[in-house]
C-alpha positions, -999 to +999 in steps of 0.1 A: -413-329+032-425-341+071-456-361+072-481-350+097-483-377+120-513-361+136-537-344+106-563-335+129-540-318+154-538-287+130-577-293+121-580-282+159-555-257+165-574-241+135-606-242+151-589-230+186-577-199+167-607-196+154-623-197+184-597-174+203-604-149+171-640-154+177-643-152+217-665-119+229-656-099+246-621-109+249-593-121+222-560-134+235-542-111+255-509-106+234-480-081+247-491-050+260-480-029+232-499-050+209-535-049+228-559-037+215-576-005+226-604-020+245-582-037+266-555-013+275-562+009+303-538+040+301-533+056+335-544+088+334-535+115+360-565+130+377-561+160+381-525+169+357-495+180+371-464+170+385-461+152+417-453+174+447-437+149+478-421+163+511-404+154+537-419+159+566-395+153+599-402+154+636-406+184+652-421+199+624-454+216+623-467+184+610-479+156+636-459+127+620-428+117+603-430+108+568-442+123+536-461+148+532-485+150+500-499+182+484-541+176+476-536+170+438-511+143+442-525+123+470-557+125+444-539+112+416-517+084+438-558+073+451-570+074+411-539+050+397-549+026+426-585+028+418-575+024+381-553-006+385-585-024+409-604-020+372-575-031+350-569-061+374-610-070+375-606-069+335-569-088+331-589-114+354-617-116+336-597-121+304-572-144+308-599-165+326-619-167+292-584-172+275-582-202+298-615-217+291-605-215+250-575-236+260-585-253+282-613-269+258-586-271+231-568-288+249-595-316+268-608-317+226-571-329+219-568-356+246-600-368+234-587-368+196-552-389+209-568-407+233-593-418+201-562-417+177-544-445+199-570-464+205-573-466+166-539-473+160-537-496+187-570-518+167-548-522+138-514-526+150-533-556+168-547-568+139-514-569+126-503-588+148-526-610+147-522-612+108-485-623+113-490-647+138-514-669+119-492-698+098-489-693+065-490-725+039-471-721+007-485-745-017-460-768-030-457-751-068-446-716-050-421-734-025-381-728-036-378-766-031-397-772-063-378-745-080-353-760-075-361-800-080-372-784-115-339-766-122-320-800-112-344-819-139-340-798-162-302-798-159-300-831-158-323-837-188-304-813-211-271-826-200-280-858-206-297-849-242-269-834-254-242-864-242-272-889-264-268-867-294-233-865-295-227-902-298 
């Protein structure tokens, strides 16, 4: 199991969420099959039917070359464009408030590092510090007198047991 190095980190993409979940009028703008109702403009074709183009060429009883466009679908062509001006007002005004959420989650988590390293960099000092201070051991916990006792002792037993045996 992975320790989180950063516990807060997911304390704050919680409350981002939250506030993403929470943000009126507008939640995050997922794919467009997935958006909401509200936010998904369907085209709709005023008036119905099918589009009727020509070609219209020189020399014809009409005064340019180009297209030609029967009244209902030069109406419908000018009522997509005035349909996509609204959709493109509302996908502006959406992801814009989808930007503010992040970008306050985000300035919220360089504050939280920024205070997270200066933490860790207050008691990796004192660490430091700690370790560079000289350490004493007294005399009874050195290894010398360890082994100075060991020698005594040695030499005490081994000489006890060569007095006994004469």
């Amino acid at each position: 199991m992975t320790r989180l190095r950063h516990p807060t980190r997911l304390l704050v993409l919680f409350q981002a969420v939250a506030q993403i979940a929470l943000a009126q009028p507008t939640p995050p703008m997922p794919a467009a099959s997935a958006v909401p109702s509200p936010y998904r403009v369907e085209f709709q074709e005023i008036p119905p039917g099918k589009d009727k183009i020509e070609t219209v060429l020189s020399g014809a009883p009409a005064p340019f070359s180009g297209q030609l466009f029967d009244p209902s679908t030069a109406l419908r062509w000018a009522n997509y464009l005035q349909q996509c001006k609204a959709k493109l007002v509302t996908d502006v005004e959406a992801e814009r408030k989808i930007s503010e959420i992040k970008v306050g989650f985000w300035m919220n988590q360089q504050v939280k590092d920024r205070e997270y390293f200066v933490r860790q960099s207050q008691e990796q000092y004192q660490q430091i510090l700690k370790l560079q201070q000289p350490t004493v051991t007294p005399w009874y916990a050195s290894q010398w007198t360890a082994f100075v006792a060991g020698m005594i002792l040695t030499g005490t037993l081994v000489g006890m047991g060569a007095y006994l045996k004469k």
